[in-house]
C-alpha positions in Angstrom: 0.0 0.0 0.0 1.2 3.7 -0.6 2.1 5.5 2.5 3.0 8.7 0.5 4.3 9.9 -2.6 6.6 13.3 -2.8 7.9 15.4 -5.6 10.4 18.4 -5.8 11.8 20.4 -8.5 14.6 21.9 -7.9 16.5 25.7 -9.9 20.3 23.8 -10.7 21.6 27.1 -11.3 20.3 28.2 -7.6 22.6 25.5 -6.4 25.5 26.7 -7.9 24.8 30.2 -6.2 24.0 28.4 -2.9 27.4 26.4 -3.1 29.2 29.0 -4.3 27.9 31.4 -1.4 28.3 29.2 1.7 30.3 26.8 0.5 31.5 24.0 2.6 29.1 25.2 5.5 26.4 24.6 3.2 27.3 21.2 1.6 28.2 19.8 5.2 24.8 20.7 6.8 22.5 19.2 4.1 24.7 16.6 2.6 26.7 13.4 4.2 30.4 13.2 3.3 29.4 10.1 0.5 27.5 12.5 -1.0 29.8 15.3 -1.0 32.6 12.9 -2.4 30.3 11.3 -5.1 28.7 14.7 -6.8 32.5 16.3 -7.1 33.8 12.9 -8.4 30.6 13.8 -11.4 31.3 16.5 -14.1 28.1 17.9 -13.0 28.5 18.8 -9.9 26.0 21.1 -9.2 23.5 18.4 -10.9 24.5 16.1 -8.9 24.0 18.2 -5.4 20.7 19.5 -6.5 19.4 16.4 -7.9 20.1 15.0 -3.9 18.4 18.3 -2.3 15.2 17.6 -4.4 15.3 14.2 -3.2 15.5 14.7 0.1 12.7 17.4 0.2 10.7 15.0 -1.9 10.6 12.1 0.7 10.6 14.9 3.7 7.4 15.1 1.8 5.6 11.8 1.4 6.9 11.2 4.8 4.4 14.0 5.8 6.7 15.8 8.1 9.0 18.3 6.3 11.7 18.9 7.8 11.3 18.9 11.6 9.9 16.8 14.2 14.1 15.5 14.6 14.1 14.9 10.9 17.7 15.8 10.0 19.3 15.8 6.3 21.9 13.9 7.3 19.4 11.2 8.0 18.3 11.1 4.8 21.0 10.0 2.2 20.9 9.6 -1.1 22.8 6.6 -3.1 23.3 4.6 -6.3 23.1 1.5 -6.8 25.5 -0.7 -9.0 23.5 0.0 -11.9 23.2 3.4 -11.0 19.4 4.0 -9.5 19.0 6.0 -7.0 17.6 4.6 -3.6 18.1 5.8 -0.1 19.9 5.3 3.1 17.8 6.4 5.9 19.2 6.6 9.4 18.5 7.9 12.8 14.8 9.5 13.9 14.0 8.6 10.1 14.5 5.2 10.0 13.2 4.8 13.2 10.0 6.3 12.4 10.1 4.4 9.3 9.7 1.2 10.9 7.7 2.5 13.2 4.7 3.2 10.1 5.3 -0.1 8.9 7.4 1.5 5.7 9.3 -1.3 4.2 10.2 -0.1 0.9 10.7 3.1 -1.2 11.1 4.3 -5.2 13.4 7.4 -6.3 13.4 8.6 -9.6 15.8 11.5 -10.4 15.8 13.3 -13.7 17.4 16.8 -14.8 17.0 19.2 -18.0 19.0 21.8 -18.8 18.6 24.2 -15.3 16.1 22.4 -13.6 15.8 18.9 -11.9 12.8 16.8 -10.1 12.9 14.1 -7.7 9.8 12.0 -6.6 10.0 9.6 -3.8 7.7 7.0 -2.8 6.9 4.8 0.5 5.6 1.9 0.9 4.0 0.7 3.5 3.5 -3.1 4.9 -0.2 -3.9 5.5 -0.9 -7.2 7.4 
């Protein structure tokens, strides 16, 4: 059964200013270090980074919190796979509240165009 579904578009060229203006301050508050490492090891960069942001706002979404409640960004981490789809890495008061709504699965699909780029997340939830 769907728990929730979230989507977020996200301004690639607002990243860059972001980035560019708080710098490492920025990047280290929203993103873990994996993520850091893997979007400068990509030749798009600033895709990469706001690609991640729209993720994370999307499942802060179909979640149904946002971003409080303990929700923290960290928490929320976005990886590849081997074959390179995106999936996530939830930890802390996430995870815990995960298991705690019966969520036992979620979908990411990440796309970009030109200066823009979408996310949608979507939970699962386990009914008996």
């Amino acid at each position: 059964m769907i728990y929730g579904i979230g989507v977020d578009i996200v301004n690639i060229r607002r990243m860059r200013r972001v980035v560019d203006r708080w710098g490492p301050r920025f990047l280290q508050r929203v993103f873990t270090e994996q993520e850091i490492h893997s979007c400068f090891q990509s030749s798009k960069s600033e895709s990469s980074l706001a690609l991640r942001f729209a993720a994370k706002e999307a499942f802060s979404k179909a979640i149904g919190l946002g971003m409080r409640k303990g929700i923290r960004w960290h928490d929320i981490e976005i990886v590849h796979n081997k074959m390179g789809r995106p999936d996530l890495n939830l930890t802390g008061k996430v995870l815990s509240f995960c298991q705690e709504e019966g969520i036992i699965s979620w979908h990411v699909s990440l796309s970009d165009d030109g200066d823009y780029g979408i996310a949608v997340v979507v939970l699962e939830k386990h009914v008996p």
